[in-house]
DRENGU-979988 format. One record per residue (C-alpha): residue number from 1; residue in one letter; x, y, z. Coordinates in Angstrom, 1 decimal, always signed. Each point is the difference from the previous one (the first is absolute). Layout:
<nodes>
<node resi="NUM" resn="A" u="X" v="Y" w="Z"/>
...
</nodes>
This chain:
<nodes>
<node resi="1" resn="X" u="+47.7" v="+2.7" w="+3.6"/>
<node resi="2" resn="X" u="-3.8" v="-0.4" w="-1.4"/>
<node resi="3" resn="X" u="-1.3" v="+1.2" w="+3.7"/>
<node resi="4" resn="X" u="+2.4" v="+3.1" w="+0.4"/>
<node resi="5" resn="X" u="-1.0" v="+0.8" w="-3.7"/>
<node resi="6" resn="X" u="-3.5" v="-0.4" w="+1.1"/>
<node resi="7" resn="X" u="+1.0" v="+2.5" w="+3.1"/>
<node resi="8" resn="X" u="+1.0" v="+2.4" w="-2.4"/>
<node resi="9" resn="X" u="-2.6" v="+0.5" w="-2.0"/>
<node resi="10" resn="X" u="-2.1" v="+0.1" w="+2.7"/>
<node resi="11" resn="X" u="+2.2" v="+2.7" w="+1.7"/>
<node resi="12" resn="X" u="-0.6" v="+2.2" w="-3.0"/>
<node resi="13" resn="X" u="-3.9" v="-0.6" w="+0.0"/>
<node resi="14" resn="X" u="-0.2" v="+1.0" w="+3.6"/>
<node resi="15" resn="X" u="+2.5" v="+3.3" w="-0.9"/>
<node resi="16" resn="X" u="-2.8" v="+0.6" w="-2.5"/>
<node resi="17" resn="X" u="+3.0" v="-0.3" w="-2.8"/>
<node resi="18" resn="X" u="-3.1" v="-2.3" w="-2.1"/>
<node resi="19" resn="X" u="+2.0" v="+0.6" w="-3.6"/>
<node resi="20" resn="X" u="+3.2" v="-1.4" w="+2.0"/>
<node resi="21" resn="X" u="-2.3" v="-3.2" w="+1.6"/>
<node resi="22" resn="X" u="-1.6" v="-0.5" w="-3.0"/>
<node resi="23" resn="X" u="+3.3" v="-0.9" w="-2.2"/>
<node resi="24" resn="X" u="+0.9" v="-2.4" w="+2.8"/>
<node resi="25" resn="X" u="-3.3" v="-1.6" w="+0.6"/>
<node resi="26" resn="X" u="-0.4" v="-0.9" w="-3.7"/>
<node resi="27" resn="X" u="+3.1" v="-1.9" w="-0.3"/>
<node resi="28" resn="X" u="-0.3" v="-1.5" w="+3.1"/>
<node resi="29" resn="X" u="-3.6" v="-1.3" w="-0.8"/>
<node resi="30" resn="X" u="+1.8" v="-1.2" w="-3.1"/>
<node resi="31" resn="X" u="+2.2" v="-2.7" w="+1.3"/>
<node resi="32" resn="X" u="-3.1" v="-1.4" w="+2.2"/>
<node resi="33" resn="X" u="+0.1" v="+2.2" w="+3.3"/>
<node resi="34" resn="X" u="-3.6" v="-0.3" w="+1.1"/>
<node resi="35" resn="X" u="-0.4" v="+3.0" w="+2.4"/>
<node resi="36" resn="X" u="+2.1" v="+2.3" w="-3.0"/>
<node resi="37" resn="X" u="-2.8" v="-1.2" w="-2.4"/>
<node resi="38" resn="X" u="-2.9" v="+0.8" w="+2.2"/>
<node resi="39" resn="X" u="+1.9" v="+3.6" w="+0.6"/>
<node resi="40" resn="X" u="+0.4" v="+0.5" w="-3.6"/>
<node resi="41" resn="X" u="-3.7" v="-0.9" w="-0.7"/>
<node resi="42" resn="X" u="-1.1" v="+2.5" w="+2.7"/>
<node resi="43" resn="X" u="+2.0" v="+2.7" w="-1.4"/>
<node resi="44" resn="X" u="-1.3" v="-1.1" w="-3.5"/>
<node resi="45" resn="X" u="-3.6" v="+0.3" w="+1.2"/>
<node resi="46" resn="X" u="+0.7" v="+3.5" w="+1.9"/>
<node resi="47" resn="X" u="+1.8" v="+1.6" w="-2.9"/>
<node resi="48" resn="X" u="+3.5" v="-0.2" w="+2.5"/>
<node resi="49" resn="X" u="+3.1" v="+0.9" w="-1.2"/>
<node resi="50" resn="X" u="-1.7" v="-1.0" w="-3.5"/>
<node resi="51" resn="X" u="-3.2" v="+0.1" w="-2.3"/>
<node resi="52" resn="X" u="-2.8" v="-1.3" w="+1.2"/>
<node resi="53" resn="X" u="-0.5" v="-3.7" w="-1.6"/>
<node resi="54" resn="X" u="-3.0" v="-2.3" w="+1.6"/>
<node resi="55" resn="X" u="+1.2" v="-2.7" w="-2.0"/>
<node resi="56" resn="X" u="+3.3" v="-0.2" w="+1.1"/>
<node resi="57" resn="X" u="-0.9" v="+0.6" w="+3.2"/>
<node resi="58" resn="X" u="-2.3" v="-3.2" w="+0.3"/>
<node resi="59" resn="X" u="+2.5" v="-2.1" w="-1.7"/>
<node resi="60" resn="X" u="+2.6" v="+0.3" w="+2.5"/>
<node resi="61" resn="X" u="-2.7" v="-0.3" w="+2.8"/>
<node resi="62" resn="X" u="-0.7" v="-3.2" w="-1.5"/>
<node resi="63" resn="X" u="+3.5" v="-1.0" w="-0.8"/>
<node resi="64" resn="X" u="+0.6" v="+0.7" w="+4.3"/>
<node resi="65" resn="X" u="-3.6" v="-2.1" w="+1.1"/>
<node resi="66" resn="X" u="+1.4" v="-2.9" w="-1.8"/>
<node resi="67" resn="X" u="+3.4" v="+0.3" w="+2.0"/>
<node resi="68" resn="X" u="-2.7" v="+0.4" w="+3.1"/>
<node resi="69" resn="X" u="+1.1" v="+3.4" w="+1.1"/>
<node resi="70" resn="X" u="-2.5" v="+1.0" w="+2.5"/>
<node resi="71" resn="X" u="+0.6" v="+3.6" w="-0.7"/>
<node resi="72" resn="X" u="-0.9" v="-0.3" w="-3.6"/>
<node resi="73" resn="X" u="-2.8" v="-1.7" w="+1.2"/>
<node resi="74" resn="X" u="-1.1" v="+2.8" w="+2.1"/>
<node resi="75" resn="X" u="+0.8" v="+2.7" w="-2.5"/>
<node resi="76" resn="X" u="-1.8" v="-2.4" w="-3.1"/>
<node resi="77" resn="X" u="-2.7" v="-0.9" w="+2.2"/>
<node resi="78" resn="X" u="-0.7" v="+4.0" w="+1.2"/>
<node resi="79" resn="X" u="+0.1" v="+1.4" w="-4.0"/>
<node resi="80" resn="X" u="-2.0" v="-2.9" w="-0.9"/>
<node resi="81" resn="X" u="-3.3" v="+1.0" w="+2.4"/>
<node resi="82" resn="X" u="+0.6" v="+3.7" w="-0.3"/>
<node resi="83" resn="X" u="+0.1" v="-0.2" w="-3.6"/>
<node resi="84" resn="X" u="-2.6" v="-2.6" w="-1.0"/>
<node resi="85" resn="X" u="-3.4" v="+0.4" w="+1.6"/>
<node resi="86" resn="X" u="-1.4" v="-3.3" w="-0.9"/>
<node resi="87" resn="X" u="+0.7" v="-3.7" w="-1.8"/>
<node resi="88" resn="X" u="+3.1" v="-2.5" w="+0.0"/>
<node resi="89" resn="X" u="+2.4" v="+2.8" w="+0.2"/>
<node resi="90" resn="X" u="-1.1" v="+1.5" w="+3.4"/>
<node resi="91" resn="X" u="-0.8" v="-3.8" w="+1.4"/>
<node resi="92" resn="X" u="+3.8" v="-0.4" w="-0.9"/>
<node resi="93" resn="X" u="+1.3" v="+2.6" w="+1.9"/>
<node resi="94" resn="X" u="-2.0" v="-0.6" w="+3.2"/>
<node resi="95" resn="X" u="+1.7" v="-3.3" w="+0.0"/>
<node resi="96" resn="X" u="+3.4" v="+1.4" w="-0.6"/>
<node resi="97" resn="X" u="-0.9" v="+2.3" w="+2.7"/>
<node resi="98" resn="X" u="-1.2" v="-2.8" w="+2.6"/>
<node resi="99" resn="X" u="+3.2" v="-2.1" w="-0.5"/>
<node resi="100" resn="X" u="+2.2" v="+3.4" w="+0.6"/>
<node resi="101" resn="X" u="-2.1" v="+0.0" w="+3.0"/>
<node resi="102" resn="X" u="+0.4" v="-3.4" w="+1.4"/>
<node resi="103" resn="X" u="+3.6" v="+0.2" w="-0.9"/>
<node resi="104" resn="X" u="+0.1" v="+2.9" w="+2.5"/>
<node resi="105" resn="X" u="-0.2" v="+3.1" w="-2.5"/>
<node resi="106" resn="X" u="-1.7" v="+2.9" w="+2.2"/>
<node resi="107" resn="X" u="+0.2" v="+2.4" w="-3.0"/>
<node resi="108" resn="X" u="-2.1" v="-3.2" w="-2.1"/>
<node resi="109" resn="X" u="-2.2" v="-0.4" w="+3.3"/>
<node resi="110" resn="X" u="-0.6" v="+3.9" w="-0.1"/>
<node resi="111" resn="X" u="-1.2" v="+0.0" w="-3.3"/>
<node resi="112" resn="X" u="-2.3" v="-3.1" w="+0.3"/>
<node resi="113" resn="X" u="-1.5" v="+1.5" w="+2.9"/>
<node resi="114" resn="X" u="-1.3" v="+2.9" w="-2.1"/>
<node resi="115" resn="X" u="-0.6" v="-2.0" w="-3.1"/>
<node resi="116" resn="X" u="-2.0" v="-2.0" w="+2.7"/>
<node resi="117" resn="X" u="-1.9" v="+2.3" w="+1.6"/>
<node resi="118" resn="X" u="-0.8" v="+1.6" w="-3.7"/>
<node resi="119" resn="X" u="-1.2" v="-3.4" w="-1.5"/>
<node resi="120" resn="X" u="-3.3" v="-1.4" w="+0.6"/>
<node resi="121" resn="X" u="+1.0" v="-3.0" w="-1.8"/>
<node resi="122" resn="X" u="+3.8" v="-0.8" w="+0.6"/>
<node resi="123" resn="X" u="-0.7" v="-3.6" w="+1.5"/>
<node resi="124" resn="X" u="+0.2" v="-1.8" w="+2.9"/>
<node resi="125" resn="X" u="+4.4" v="-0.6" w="+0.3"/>
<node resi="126" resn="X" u="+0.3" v="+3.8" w="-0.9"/>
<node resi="127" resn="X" u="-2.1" v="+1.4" w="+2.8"/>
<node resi="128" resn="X" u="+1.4" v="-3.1" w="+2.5"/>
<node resi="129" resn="X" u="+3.6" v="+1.4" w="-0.8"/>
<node resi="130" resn="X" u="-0.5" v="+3.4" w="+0.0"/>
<node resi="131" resn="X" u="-1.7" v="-0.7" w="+3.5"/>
<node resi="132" resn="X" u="+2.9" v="-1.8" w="+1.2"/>
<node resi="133" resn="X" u="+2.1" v="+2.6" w="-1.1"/>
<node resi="134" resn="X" u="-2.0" v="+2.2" w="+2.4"/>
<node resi="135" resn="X" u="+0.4" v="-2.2" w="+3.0"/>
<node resi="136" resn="X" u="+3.9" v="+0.2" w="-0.7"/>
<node resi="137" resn="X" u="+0.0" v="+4.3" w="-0.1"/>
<node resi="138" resn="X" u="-1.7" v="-0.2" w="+2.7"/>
<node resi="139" resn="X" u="+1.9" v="-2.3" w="+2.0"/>
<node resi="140" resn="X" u="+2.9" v="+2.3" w="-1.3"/>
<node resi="141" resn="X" u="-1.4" v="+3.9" w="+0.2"/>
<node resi="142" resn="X" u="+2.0" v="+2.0" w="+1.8"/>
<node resi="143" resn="X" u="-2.9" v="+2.1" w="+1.0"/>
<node resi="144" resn="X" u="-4.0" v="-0.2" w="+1.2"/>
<node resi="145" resn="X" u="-1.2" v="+1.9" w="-3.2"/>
<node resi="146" resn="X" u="+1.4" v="-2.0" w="-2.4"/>
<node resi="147" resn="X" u="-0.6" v="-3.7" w="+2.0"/>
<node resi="148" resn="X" u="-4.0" v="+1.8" w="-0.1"/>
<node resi="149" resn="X" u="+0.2" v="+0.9" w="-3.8"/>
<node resi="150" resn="X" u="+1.1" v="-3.9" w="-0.7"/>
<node resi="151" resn="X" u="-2.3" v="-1.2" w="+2.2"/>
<node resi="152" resn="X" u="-2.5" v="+1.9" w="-1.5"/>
<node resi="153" resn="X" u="+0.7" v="-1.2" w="-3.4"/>
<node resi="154" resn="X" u="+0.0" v="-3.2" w="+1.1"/>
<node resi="155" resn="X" u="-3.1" v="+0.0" w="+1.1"/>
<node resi="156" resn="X" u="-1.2" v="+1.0" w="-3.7"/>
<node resi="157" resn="X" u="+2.1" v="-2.6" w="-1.4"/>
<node resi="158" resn="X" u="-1.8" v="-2.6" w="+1.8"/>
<node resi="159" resn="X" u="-3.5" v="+1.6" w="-0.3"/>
<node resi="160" resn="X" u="+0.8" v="-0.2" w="-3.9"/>
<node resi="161" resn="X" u="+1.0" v="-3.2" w="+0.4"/>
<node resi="162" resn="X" u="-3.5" v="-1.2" w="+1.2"/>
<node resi="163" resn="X" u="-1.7" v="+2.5" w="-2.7"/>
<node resi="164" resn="X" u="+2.1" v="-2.3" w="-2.9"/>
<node resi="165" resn="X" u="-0.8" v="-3.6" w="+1.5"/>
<node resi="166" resn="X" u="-3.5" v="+1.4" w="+0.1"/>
<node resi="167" resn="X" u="-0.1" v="+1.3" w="-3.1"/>
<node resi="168" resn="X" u="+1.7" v="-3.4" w="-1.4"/>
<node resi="169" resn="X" u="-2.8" v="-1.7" w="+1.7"/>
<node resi="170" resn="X" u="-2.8" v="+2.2" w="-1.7"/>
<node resi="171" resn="X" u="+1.8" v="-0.8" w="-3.2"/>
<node resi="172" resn="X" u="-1.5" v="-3.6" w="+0.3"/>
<node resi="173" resn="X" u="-3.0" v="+0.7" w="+1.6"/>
<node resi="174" resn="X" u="-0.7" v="+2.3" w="-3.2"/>
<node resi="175" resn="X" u="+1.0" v="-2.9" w="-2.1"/>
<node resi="176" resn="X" u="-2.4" v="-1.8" w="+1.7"/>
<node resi="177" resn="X" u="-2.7" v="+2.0" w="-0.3"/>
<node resi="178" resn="X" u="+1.0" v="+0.5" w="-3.7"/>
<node resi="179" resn="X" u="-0.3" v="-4.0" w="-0.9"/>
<node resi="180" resn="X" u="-3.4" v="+0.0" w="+1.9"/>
<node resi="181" resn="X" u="-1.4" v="+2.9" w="-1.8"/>
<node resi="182" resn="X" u="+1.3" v="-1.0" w="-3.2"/>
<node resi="183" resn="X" u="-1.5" v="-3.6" w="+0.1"/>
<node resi="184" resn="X" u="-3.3" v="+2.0" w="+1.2"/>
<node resi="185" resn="X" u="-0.1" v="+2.3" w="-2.3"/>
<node resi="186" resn="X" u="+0.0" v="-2.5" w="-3.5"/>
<node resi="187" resn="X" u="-2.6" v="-2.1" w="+2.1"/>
<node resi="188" resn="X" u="-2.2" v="+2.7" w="+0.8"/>
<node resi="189" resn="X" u="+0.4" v="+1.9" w="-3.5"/>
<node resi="190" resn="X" u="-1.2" v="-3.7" w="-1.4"/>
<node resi="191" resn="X" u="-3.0" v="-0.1" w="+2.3"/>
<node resi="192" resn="X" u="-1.0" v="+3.6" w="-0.3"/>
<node resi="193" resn="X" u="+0.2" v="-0.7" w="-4.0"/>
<node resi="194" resn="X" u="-2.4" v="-2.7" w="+0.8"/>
<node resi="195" resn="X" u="-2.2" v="+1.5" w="+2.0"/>
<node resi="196" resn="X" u="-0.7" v="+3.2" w="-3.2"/>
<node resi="197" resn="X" u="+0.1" v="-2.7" w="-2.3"/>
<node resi="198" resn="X" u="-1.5" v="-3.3" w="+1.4"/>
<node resi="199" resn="X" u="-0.4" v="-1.5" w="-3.3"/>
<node resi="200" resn="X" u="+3.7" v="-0.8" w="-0.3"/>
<node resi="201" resn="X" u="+0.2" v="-2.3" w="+3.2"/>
<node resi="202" resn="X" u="+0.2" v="-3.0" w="-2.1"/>
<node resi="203" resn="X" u="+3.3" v="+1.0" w="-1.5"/>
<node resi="204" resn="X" u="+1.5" v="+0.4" w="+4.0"/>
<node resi="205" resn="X" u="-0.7" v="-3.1" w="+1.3"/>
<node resi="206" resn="X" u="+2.6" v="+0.1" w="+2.6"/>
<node resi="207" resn="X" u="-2.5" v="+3.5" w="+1.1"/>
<node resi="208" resn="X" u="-2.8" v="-2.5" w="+0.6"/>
<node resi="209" resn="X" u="+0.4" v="+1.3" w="+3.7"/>
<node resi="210" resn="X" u="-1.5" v="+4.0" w="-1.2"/>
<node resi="211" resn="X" u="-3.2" v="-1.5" w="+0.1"/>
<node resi="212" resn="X" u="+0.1" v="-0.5" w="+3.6"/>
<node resi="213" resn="X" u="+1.5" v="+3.3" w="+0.8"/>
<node resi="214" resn="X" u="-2.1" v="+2.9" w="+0.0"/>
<node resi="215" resn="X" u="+0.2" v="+3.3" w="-1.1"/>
<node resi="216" resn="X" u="+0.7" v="+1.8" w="+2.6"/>
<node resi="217" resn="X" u="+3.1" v="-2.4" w="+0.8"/>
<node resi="218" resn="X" u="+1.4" v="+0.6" w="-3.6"/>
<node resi="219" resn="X" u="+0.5" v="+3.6" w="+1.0"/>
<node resi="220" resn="X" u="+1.2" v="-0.8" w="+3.3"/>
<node resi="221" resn="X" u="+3.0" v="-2.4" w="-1.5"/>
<node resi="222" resn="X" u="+0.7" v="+2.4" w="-2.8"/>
<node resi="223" resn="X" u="+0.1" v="+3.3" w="+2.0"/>
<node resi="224" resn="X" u="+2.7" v="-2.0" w="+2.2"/>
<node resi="225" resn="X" u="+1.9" v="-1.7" w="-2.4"/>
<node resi="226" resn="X" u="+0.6" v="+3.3" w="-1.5"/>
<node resi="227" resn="X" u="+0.7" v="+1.3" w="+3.5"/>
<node resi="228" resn="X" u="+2.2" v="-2.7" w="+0.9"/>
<node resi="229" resn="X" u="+2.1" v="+0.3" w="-3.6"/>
<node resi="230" resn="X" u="+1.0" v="+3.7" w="+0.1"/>
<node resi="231" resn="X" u="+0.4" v="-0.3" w="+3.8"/>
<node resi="232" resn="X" u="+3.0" v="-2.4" w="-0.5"/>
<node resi="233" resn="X" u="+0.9" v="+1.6" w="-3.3"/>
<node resi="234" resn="X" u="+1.4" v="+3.5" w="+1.6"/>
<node resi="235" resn="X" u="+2.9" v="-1.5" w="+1.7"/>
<node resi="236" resn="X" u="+0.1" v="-3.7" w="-1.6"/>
<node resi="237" resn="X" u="+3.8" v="-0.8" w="-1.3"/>
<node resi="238" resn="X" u="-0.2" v="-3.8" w="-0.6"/>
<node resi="239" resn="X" u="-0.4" v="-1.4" w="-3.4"/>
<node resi="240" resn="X" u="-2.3" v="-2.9" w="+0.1"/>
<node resi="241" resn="X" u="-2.6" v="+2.7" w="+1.4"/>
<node resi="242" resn="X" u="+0.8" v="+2.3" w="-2.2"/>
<node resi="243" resn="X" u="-0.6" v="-2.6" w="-3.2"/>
<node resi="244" resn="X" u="-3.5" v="-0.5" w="+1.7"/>
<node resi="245" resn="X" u="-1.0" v="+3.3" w="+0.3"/>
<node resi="246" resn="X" u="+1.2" v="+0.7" w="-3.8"/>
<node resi="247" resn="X" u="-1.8" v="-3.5" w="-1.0"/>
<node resi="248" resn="X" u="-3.3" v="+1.1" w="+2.3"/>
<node resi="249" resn="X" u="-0.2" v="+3.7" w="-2.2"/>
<node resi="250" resn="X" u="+0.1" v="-1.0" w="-3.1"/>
<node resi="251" resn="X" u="-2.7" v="-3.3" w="+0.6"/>
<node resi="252" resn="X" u="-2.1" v="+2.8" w="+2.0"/>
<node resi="253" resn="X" u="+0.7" v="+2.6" w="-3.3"/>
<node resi="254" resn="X" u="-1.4" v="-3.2" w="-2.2"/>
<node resi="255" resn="X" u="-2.7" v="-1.1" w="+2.0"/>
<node resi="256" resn="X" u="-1.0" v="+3.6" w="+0.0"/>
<node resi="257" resn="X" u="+0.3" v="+0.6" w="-3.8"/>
<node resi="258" resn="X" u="-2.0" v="-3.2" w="-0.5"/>
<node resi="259" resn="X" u="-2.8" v="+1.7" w="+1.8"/>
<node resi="260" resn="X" u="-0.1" v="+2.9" w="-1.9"/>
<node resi="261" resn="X" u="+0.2" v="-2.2" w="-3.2"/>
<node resi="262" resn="X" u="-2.7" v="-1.8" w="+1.3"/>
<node resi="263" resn="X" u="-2.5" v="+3.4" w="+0.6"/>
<node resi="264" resn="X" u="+0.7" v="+1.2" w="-3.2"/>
<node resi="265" resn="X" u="-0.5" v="-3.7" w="-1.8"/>
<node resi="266" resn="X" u="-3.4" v="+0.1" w="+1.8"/>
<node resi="267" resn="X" u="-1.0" v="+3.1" w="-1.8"/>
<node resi="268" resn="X" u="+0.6" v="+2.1" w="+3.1"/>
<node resi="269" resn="X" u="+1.7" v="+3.2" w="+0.5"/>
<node resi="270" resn="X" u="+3.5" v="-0.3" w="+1.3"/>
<node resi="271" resn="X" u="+0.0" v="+1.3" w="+3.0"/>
<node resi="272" resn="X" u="-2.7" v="-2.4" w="+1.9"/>
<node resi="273" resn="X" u="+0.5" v="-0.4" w="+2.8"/>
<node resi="274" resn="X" u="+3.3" v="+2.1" w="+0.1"/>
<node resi="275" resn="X" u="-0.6" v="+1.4" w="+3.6"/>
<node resi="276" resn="X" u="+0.1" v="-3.3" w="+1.9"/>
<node resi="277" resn="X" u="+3.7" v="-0.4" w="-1.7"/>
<node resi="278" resn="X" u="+0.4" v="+3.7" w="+1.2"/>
<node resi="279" resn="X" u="-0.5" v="-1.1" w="+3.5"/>
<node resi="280" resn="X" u="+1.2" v="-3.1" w="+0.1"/>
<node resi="281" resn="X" u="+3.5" v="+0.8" w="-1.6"/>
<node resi="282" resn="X" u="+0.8" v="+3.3" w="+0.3"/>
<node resi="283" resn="X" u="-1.3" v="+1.0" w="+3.0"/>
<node resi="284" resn="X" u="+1.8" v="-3.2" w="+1.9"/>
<node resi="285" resn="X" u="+3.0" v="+0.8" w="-1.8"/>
<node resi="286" resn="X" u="+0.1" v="+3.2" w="+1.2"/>
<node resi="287" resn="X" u="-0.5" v="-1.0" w="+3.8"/>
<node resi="288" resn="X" u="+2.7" v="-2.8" w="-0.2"/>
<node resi="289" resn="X" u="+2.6" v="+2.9" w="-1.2"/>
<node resi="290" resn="X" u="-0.9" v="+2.3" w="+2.7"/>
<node resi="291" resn="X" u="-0.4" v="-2.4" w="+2.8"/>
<node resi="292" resn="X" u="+3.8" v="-2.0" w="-1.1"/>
<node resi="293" resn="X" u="+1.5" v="+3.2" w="+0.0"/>
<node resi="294" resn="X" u="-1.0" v="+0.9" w="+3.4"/>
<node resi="295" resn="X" u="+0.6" v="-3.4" w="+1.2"/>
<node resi="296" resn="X" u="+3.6" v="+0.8" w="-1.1"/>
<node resi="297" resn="X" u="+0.4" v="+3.1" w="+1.4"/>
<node resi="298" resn="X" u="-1.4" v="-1.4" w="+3.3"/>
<node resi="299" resn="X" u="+2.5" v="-2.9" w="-0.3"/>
<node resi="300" resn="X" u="+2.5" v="+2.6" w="-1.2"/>
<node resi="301" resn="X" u="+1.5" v="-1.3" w="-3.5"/>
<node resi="302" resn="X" u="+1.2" v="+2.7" w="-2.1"/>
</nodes>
């Protein structure tokens, strides 16, 4: 029988015999046993009773998920965080891993625990499960360290938990203030370009306003549009911000080059009145950087 087969081979692993397991695993795997193939693609990954083959290894893993084993699940989910450190891959396998979990895998609750507690970004279900998994070790430890160690990592689950709806919430608040400063920054480059170089008002007639605003207010909406833009543009993941921080630096770039067309047109040197763009760019640009990156380590977004 398929199960007493199964028992066999499995008998041999556990005798260490891995040569012996391996020829029965393979076969087994062959005709559609789902735990045989997620044993023969663990032995393949660890080199078992054969060469080492990757490949072959992750094609029986996948050949068991899609028969639903919960052990390949485990076992695919586990070599897929350990082995990938970032991207679709490693999202992948912390899914694999959190249905193992549900299911009632400990050994796929184990290792989502620690992929947890190692991630700053794993998401909101994995750190829920892997919490939940806590609350069941504990309700099952069979002594007072290890219910403490669970309930201690519990405890940092949940703490990253809040850190990552935080951090999710600072992603739009940076979008936010990427928009504003980007619709800032195109207006005030306009109305600074019209304030060195009044005689071109006519040709901005939707800049009629600049007339009313003074100088001093110029410099006050530049130096915080510029503020405001690389503020949201450390941590900012959305697109539609992210076009209108792309679209806002190169009209700045132009609006800039026009002025310096402009000077030298005029029969002056070049870099007239090159130190007010020193202050009013770079030196913004600079403070926005430093005071979004330590608005994110505050907040605590890797």
């Amino acid at each position: 029988m398929k199960s007493t087969a199964f028992d066999m081979a499995m008998m041999a692993y556990r005798q260490n015999d891995m040569e012996g397991a391996f020829r029965q695993f393979l076969p087994l795997a062959e005709t559609g046993d789902a735990d045989a193939m997620n044993m023969a693609a663990n032995m393949f990954e660890r080199g078992q009773g054969t060469h080492r083959d990757p490949g072959r290894a992750v094609f029986w893993w996948k050949k068991a998920v899609e028969l639903g084993n919960v052990d390949a699940l485990a076992d695919y989910g586990q070599y897929l965080v350990t082995t990938f450190f970032d991207g679709k891959e490693q999202k992948l396998g912390a899914g694999y891993l959190v249905t193992a979990t549900e299911r009632g895998n400990n050994r796929a609750g184990e290792s989502l625990v620690e992929f947890a507690l190692k991630n700053n970004d794993a998401g909101v279900k994995v750190y829920r499960t892997a919490a939940e998994y806590c609350d069941r070790a504990i309700a099952s430890a069979t002594d007072s360290y290890l219910r403490t160690q669970y309930v201690q990592k519990k405890g940092m689950l949940k703490y990253k938990l809040r850190q990552h709806r935080i951090g999710n919430n600072y992603v739009y608040l940076a979008a936010v203030f990427s928009t504003i400063g980007a619709v800032l920054l195109m207006i005030a480059s306009v109305d600074l370009f019209l304030e060195l170089h009044m005689e071109y008002r006519d040709m901005f007639k939707l800049f009629s306003y600049s007339k009313m605003i003074p100088w001093e207010a110029d410099i006050a909406m530049f130096f915080g549009a510029m503020l405001l833009f690389t503020l949201g543009k450390v941590t900012n993941k959305l697109h539609v911000a992210s076009f209108l921080q792309l679209l806002a630096s190169v009209f700045s770039v132009a609006v800039v080059a026009m002025h310096f067309i402009c000077v030298i047109n005029d029969g002056r040197v070049w870099y007239d009145k090159l130190l007010w763009y020193v202050v009013l760019v770079v030196i913004p640009l600079m403070l926005g950087k430093l005071l979004g990156e330590i608005l994110r380590k505050i907040i605590g977004i890797q």
